[in-house]
C-alpha positions in Angstrom: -12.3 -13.9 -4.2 -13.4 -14.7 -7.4 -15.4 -18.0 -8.7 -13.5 -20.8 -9.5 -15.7 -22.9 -11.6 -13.3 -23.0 -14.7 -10.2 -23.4 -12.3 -11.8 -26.9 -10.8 -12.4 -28.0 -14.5 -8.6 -27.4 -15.6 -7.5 -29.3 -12.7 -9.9 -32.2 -13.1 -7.4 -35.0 -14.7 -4.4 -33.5 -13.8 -2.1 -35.4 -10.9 0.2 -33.5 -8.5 3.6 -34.0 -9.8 6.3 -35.4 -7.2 8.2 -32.3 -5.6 11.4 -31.1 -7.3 14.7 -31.2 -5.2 15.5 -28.4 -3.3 18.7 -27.7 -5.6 18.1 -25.1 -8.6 17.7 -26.9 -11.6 18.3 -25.6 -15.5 15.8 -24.2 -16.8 14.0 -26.4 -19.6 13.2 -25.8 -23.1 9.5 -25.7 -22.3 10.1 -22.4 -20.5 8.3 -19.3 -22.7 9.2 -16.0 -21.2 12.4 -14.8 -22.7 15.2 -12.9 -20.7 14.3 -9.6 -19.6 16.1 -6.6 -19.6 18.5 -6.6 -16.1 21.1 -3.1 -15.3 24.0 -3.9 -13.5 22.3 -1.5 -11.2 22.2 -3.1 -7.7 21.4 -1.5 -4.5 23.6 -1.5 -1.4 20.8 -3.4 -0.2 20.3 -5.7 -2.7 23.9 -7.2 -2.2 22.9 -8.3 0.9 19.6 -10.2 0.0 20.2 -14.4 1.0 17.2 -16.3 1.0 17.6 -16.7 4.7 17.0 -12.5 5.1 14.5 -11.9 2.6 12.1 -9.7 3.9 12.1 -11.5 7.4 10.2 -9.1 9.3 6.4 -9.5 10.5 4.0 -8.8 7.3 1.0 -6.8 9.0 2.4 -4.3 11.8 -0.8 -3.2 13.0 -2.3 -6.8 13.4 0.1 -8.2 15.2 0.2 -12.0 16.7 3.0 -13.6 18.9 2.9 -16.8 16.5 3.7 -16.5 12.8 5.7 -18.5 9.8 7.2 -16.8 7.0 7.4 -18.8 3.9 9.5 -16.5 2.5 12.4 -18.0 0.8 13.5 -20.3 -2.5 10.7 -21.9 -4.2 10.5 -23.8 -7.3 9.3 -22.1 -10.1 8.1 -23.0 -13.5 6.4 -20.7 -16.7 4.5 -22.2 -19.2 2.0 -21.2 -21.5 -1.6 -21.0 -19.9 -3.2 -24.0 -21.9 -0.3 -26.3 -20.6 -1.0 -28.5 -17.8 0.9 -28.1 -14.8 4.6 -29.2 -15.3 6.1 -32.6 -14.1 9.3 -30.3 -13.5 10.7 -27.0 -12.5 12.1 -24.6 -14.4 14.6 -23.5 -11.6 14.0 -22.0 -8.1 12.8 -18.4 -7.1 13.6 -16.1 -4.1 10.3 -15.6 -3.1 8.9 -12.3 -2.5 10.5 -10.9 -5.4 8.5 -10.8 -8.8 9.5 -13.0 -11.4 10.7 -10.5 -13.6 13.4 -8.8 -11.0 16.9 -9.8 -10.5 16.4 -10.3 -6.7 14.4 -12.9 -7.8 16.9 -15.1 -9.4 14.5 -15.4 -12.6 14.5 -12.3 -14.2 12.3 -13.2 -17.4 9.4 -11.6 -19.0 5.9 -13.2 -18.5 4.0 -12.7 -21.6 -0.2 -12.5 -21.4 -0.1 -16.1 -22.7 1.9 -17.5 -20.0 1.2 -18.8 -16.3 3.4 -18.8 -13.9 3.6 -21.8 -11.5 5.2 -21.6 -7.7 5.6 -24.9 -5.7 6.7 -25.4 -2.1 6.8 -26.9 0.8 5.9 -26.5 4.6 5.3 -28.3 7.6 2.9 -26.9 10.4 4.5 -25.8 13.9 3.5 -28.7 16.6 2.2 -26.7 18.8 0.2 -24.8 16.5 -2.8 -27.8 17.1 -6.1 -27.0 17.3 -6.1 -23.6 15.9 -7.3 -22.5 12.8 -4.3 -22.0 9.8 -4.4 -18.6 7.6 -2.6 -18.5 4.6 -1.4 -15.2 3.7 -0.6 -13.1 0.8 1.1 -9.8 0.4 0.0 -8.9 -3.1 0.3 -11.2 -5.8 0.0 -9.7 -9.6 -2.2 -10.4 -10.8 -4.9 -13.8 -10.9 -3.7 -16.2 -8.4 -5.2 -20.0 -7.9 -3.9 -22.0 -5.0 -4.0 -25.3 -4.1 -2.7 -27.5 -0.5 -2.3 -30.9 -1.3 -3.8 -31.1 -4.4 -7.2 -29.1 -3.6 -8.2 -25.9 -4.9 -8.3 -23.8 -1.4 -9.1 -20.5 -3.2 -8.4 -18.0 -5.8 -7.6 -14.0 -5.9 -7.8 -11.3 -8.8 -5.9 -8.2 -7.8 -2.2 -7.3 -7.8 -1.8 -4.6 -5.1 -4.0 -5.9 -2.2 -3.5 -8.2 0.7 -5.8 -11.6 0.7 -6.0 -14.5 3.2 -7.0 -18.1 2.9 -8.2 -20.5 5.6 -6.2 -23.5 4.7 -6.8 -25.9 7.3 -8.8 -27.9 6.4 -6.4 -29.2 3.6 -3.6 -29.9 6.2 -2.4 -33.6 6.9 0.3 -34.1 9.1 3.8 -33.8 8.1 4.8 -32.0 4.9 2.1 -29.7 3.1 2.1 -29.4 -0.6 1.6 -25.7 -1.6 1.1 -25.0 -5.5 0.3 -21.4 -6.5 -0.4 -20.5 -10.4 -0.6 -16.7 -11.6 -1.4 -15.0 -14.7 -1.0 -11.8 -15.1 -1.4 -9.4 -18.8 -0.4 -6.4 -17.5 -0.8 -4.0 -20.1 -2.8 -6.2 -22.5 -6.0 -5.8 -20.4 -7.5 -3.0 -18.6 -6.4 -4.5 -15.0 -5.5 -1.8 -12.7 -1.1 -1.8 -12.9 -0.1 1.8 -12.1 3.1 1.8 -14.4 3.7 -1.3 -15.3 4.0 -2.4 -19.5 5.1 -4.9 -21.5 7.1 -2.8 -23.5 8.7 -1.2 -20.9 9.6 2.8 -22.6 9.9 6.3 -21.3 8.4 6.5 -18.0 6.4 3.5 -18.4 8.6 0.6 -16.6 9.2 -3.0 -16.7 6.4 -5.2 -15.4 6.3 -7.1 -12.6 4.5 -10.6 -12.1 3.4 -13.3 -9.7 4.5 -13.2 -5.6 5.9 -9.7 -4.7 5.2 -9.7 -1.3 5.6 -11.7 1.9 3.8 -15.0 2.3 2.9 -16.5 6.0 1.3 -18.8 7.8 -0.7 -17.4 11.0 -2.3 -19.9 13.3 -5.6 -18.2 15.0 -8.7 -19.5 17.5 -11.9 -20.6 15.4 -13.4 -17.4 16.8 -11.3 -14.7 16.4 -10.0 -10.9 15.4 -10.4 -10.5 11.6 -10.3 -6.7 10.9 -9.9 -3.5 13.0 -10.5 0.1 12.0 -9.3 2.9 14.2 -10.4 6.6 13.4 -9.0 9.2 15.7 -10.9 12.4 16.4 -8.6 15.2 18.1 -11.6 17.5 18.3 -13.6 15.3 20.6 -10.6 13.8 22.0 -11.2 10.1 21.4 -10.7 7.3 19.1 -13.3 4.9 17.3 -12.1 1.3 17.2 -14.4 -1.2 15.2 -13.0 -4.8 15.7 -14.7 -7.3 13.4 -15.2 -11.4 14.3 -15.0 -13.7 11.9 -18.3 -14.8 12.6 -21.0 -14.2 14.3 -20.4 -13.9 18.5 -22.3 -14.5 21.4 -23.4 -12.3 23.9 -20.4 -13.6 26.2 -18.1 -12.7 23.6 -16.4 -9.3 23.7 -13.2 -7.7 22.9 -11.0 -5.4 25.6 -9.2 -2.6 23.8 -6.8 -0.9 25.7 -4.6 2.1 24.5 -1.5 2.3 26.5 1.5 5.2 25.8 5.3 3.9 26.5 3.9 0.8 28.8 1.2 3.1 30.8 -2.3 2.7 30.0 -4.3 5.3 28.9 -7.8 4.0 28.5 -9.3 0.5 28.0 -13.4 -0.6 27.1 -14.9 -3.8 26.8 -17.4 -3.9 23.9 -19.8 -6.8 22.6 -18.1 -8.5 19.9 -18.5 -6.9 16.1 -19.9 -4.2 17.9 -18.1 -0.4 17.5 -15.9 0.6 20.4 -14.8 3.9 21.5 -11.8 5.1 24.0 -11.0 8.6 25.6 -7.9 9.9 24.8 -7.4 13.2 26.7 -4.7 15.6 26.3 -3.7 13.5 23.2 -0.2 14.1 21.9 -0.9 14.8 18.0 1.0 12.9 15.9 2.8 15.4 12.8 6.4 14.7 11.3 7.8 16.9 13.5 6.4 14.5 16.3 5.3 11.0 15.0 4.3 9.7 18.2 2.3 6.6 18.1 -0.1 5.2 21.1 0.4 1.4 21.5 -3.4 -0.5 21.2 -4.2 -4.1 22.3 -7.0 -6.0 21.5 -8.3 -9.2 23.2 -11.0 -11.8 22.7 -12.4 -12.5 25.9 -15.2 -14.5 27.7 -17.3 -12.6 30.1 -20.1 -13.1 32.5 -23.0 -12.8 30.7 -23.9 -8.9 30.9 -27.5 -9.0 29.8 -28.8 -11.4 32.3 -31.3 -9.3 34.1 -31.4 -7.0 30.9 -35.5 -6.5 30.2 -35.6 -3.2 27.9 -37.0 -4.9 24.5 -38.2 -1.9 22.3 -37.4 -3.2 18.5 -35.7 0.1 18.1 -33.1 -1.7 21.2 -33.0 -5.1 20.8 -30.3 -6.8 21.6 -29.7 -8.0 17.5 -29.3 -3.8 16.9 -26.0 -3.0 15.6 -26.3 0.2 17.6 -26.0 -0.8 21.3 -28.3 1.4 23.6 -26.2 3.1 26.6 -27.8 0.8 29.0 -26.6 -2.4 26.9 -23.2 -0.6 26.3 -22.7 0.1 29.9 -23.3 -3.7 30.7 -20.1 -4.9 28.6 -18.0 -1.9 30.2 -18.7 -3.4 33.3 -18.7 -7.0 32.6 -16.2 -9.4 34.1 -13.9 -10.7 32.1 -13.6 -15.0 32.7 -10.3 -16.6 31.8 -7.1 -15.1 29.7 -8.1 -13.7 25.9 -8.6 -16.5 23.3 -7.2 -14.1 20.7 -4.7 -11.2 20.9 -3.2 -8.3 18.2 -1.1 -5.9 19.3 -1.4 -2.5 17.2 -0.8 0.8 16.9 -2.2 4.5 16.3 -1.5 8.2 15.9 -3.9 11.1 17.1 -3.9 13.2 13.5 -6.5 15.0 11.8 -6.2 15.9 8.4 -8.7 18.2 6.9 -9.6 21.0 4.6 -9.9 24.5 6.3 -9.0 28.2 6.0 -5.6 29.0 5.5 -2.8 31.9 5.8 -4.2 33.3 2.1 -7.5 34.9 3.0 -10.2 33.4 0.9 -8.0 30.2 -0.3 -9.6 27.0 1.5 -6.0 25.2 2.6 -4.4 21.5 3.8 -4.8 21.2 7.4 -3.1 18.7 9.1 -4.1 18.7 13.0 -6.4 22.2 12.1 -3.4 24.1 11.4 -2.2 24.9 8.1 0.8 23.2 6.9 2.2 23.3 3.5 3.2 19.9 2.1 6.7 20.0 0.4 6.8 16.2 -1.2 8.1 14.1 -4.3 6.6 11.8 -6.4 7.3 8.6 -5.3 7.2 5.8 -7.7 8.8 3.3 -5.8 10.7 1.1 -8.1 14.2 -0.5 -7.0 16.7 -1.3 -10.4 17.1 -5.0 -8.2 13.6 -6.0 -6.8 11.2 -3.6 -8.9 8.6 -3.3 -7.7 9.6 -4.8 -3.9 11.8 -2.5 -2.2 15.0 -4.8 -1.8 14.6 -4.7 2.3 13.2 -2.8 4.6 16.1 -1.2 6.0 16.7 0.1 2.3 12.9 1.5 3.1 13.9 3.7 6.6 17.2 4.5 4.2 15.1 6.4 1.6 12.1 8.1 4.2 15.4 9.4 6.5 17.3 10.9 3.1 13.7 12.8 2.3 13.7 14.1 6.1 17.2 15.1 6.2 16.5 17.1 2.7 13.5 19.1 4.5 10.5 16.9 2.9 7.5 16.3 4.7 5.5 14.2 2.4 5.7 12.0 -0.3 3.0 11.0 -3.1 3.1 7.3 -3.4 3.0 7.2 -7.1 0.1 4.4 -8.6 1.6 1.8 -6.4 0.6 0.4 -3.3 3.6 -0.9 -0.7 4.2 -3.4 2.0 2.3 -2.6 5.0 6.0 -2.6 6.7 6.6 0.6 4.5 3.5 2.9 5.9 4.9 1.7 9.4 8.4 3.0 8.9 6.7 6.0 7.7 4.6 5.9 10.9 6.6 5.5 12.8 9.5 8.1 11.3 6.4 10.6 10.6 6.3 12.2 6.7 3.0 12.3 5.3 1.7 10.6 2.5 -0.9 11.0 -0.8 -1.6 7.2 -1.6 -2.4 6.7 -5.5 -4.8 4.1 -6.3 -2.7 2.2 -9.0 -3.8 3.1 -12.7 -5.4 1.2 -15.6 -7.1 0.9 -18.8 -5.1 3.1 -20.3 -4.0 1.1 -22.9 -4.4 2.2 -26.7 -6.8 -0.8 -27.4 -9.7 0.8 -25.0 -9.4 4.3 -25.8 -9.8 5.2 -22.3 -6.6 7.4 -22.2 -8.2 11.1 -21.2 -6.0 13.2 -22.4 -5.5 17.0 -20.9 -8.0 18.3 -23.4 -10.8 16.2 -23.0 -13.8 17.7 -22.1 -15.6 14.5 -21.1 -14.2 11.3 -18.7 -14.0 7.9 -20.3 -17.2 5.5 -20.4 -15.5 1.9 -18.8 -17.2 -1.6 -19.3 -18.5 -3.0 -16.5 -15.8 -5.7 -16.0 -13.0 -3.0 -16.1 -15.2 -0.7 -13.3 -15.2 -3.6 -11.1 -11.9 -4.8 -11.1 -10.9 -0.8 -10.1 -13.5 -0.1 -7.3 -12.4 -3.2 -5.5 -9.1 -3.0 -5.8 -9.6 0.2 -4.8 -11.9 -0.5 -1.8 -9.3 -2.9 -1.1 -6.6 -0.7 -0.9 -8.2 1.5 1.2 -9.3 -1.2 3.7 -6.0 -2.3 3.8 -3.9 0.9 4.7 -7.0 3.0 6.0 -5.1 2.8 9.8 -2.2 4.4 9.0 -1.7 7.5 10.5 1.0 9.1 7.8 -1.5 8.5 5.0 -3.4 12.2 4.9 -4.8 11.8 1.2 -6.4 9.5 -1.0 -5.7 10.0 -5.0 -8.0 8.4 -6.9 -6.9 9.2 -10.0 -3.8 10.6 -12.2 -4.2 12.2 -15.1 -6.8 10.7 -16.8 -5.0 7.0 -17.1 -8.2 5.3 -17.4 -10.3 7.9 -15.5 -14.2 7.7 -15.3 -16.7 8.7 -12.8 -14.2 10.6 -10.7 -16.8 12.8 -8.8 -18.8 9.1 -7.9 -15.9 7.7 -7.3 -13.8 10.5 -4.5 -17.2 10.6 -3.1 -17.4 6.9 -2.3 -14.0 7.3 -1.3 -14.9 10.1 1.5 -17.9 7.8 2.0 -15.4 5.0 3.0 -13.0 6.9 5.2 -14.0 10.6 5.9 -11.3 11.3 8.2 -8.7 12.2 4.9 -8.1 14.5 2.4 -9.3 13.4 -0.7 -7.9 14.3 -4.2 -10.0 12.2 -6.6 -7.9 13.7 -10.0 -4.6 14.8 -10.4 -3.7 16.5 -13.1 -5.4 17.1 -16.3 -9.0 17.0 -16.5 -10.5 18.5 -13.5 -14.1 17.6 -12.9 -15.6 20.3 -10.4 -15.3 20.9 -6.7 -17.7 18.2 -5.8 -16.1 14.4 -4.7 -12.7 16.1 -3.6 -10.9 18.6 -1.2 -7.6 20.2 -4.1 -7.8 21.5 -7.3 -4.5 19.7 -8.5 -2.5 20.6 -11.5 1.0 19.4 -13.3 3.3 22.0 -14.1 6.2 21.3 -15.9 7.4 24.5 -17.1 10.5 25.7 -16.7 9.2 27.6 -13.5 6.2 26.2 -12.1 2.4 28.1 -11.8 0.1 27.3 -9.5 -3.6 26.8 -10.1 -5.9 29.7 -10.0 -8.1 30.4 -6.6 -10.4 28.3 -5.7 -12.9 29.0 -2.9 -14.0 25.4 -1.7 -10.7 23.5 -2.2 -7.1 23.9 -1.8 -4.8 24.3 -4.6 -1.7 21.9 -5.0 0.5 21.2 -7.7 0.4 17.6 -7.9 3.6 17.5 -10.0 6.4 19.6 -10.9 10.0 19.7 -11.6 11.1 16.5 -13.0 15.2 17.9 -13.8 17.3 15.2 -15.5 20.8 15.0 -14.5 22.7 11.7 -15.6 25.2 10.0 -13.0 28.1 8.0 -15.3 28.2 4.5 -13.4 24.6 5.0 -12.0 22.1 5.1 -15.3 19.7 1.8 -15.9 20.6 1.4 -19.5 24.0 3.1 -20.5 23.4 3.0 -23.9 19.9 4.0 -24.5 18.4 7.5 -24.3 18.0 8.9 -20.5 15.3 10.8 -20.5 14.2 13.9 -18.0 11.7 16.7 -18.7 14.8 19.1 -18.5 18.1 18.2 -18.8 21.0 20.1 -16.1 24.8 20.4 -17.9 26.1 19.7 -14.0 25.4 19.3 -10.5 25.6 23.2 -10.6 23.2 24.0 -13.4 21.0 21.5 -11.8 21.2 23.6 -8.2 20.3 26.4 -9.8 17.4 25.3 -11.7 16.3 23.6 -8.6 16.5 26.6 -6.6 14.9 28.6 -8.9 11.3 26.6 -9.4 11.3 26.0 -5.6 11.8 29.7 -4.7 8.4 30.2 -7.3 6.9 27.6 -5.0 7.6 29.1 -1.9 6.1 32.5 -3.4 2.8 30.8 -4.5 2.4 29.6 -1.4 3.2 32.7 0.2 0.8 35.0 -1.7 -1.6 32.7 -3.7 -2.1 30.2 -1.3 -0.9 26.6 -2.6 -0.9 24.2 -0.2 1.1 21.6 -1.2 3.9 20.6 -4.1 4.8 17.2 -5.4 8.5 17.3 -7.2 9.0 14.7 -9.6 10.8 12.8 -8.1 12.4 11.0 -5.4 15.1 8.4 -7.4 15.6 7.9 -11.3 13.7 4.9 -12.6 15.2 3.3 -15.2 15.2 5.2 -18.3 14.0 8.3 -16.5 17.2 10.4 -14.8 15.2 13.5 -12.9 14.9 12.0 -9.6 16.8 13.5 -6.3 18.8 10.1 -6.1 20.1 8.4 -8.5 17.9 4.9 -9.5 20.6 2.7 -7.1 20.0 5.6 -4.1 24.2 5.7 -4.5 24.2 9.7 -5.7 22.1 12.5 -4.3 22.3 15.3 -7.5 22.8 17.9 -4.4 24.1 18.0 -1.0 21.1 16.6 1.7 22.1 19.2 3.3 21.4 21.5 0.4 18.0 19.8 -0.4 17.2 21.7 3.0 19.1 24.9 2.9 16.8 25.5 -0.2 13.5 24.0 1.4 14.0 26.1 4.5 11.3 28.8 3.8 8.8 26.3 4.2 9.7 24.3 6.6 8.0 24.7 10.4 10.6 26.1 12.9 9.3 23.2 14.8 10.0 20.6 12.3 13.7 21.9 11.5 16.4 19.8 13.3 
């Protein structure tokens, strides 16, 4: 949250205007962003999108409620320069969670750093919804976001990647609810953290994308009740570490029951004191590994117990009962406690019993990627995520278990997620489908203005201001919190070469410091800062046949990027008429096999006697003016066969994980 001070004063004289009719009106004069650049690229997908099916499934997988509303759907919509009050009128309606700029959207215009974006809607509250508390939920919004229920400021957000929540319910009144959001967002103007994102969208920098780009919902929950969980798995010990959070403070008849159940049987359950941590047995655990993604169900429940202390007389200060540490005796009390009544709260999750780590590997000497203390090489592709219809916002999610099966099928096991964070229902599909993923932290400051573009020779990392370090460590710390439980995320990347890259050792170990149960790769590519802070020397290769880095004895060596082979489809390329770019360009589909084959056979002989660990092929789809991915930028053409993708992937593939 950030302070709202100047938002309350810009909304002191102003008057709600009267809702606009639920038919699409034509845009007015007073709109300022111009029409933006739109292919007649559309996904399979994308033809399909109604504002009735718009992303319709549940937002948050592992936080599950029975009792939900997605708001989702047409809204009115309305851009106007950020000194203008708010308008009387709309500009036209919006399908909402698609970004202002995308065709999916129905908009599809620029939004300059002058401008604000204003959203307006609708809702009513379910009946029997009465007497709970009402959340107000957004997926990510880019990037400054005010909102307002019936004409009161209920909160604001700075951040476009992460997940926030508003308690709204006090603002309610029966009936019809007002809802009125307003974004602004500069994108490449300021030093806000954007991954690829730029006004002038050129080369492999792509075309920005604004306001609502995720799901929004309405969650009814208890006034006490579950706000966060973390789950940490430890194969070695055989157990996993479940930390529920209240949000507030709880009673010593308060406690939570988690229970870990596998295909309806349960496995282990504890009762714990509430916002207190909470471990479970899990023996003879089947690992999780994408050969065997196999995820453990996990229920957690608010419930009321007899009071477990009465009777309880140890009171050494080092074991009081405020400690955040419960002593065995106080810890055996809640195991044992009766539970009174039926839970008060209750989210269904999920889990997977991985460890990924940093240990010896088949090269003597060369520290390698573990994943469940075996070495496995990770054969992946730079993932950047952007759809020609919904940019940033994958078009649906069955377009998202499309994509993660064609990377299976083609003998990939991992993917980097490319300075962009996803829906949450993306990591579950890749859950629960099992290919592992590096997770960039989105990219900024690397605009020309701040000088804080590192570039391969530098022999120093940039010095940020303050403001600029702030807005990146929490939207980093936010990130993290929000996709820490997912088991197919194995590494952290912190940074990508140098966009905007300071502090990197501070900042991977902060990251380790935050979650040590990952891999952590805090830059990739170009200026390497020392062992300390990460677990893989990473370099970007792309020559026409690929080098690995040089040994390394307390990290792993990965090429973080490679490849990157142009080949464009007539009938499938973003802009026809413009210049398709690639960091090679193949004649055909057969010169393109064979320079293929020929820098992955160089991988699979690094890895063989030198050691690397892990590959990242750039990449999986075109992207607009860029034509080297494995798909074509409308995922209608594969360059090769699937089935050759594999045949030439095969050396490294685990005879377990080939099908």
């Amino acid at each position: 949250m950030i302070g709202m001070k100047h938002v309350l004063l810009g909304f002191t004289a102003l008057a709600l205007a009267a809702p606009v009719s639920a038919q699409a009106q034509a845009p007015v004069q007073a709109q300022t962003g111009a029409p933006i650049y739109t292919s007649d690229l559309i996904t399979r997908w994308g033809k399909q999108v109604r504002p009735d099916n718009a992303w319709r499934s549940y937002p948050r997988p592992q936080m599950k409620r029975e009792r939900w509303l997605n708001l989702n759907g047409q809204w009115d919509y309305a851009i106007r320069n950020k000194t203008a009050p708010m308008p009387a009128t709309a500009d036209g309606k919006i399908l909402v969670p698609f970004a202002v700029e995308a065709k999916l959207s129905g908009v599809a215009r620029s939004v300059l750093p002058t401008d604000r974006i204003w959203y307006r809607r609708n809702f009513a509250v379910p009946a029997e919804w009465q007497g709970q508390r009402v959340l107000l939920h957004f997926g990510a919004v880019d990037y400054e976001a005010h909102i307002l229920v019936n004409g009161s400021l209920v909160g604001s957000h700075r951040g476009g990647s992460d997940s926030f929540a508003l308690d709204v319910t006090d603002y309610l009144r029966s009936g019809q609810n007002d809802l009125v959001e307003q974004v602004s967002d500069v994108t490449s103007a300021g030093a806000q953290p954007r991954g690829k994102q730029q006004l002038d969208p050129n080369s492999i920098w792509y075309t920005p994308v604004s306001g609502i780009w995720q799901t929004v919902w309405l969650e009814p929950v208890p006034p006490l009740h579950i706000e966060d969980v973390k789950i940490t798995p430890d194969i070695d010990k055989g157990e996993l570490a479940v930390d529920v959070a209240l949000n507030h403070s709880a009673t010593d008849t308060d406690a939570v029951r988690i229970t870990a159940s596998s295909r309806g049987r349960k496995i282990a359950s504890v009762i714990v004191r509430g916002n207190r941590p909470g471990r479970l047995a899990i023996p003879d655990a089947r690992l999780w590994s994408p050969s065997d993604p196999f995820l453990y169900d996990l229920k957690l429940e608010l419930v009321k117990v007899a009071n477990p202390l009465v009777g309880y007389t140890d009171k050494s200060p080092h074991q009081s009962r405020g400690d955040v540490i419960l002593t065995e005796r106080e810890a055996a009390a809640y195991r044992d406690a009766r539970v009174e009544g039926a839970p008060t709260d209750t989210v269904e999750s999920y889990f997977g019993m991985r460890k990924s780590s940093l240990g010896a590997g088949p090269v003597a000497g060369q520290p390698a990627l573990l994943l469940n203390n075996k070495p496995l090489f990770q054969n992946g592709t730079l993932d950047q995520g952007w759809w020609p219809d919904g940019l940033l916002t994958p078009p649906s999610e069955e377009a998202i278990r499309w994509e993660l099966a064609y990377l299976k099928k083609a003998g990939f096991n991992m993917l980097r997620k490319h300075i962009k964070v996803e829906p949450a229902q993306y990591y579950y599909e890749a859950d629960r489908m099992g290919i592992l993923i590096w997770q960039d932290m989105p990219s900024g400051a690397e605009n020309d203005s701040l000088d804080q573009f590192v570039r391969p020779s530098s022999q120093s990392e940039a010095v940020m201001p303050q403001e600029t370090t702030n807005a990146f460590e929490y939207e980093l710390t936010r990130m993290i919190s929000d996709l820490r439980n997912h088991p197919s995320i194995v590494t952290w990347v912190v940074n990508n070469e140098g966009w905007g890259q300071y502090a990197s050792t501070r900042l991977g170990k902060m990251v380790r410091d935050l979650d040590p149960s990952r891999t952590i790769n805090k830059t990739s590519g170009w200026t390497d800062t020392g062992d300390a802070g990460t677990d893989m020397y990473d370099i970007h290769s792309y020559e026409d046949v690929p080098n690995a880095p040089s040994y390394q004895a307390n990290r792993a060596v990965v090429i973080g990027e490679y490849g990157g082979i142009g080949l464009p489809l007539e009938g499938h390329v973003w802009r026809p008429e413009m210049r398709n770019w690639g960091y090679q360009t193949a004649t055909d589909r057969k010169d393109y096999a064979h320079r293929y084959r020929r820098k992955f056979d160089e991988i699979v002989r690094q890895a063989r006697e030198r050691g690397l660990s892990a590959a990242v092929y750039t990449q999986t789809s075109d992207v607009e003016g860029e034509v080297n991915g494995l798909l074509t930028y409308d995922r209608e053409e594969s360059k090769l066969p699937v089935e050759e993708f594999a045949r030439i992937h095969a050396p490294l593939v685990p005879p377990e994980q080939r099908k």
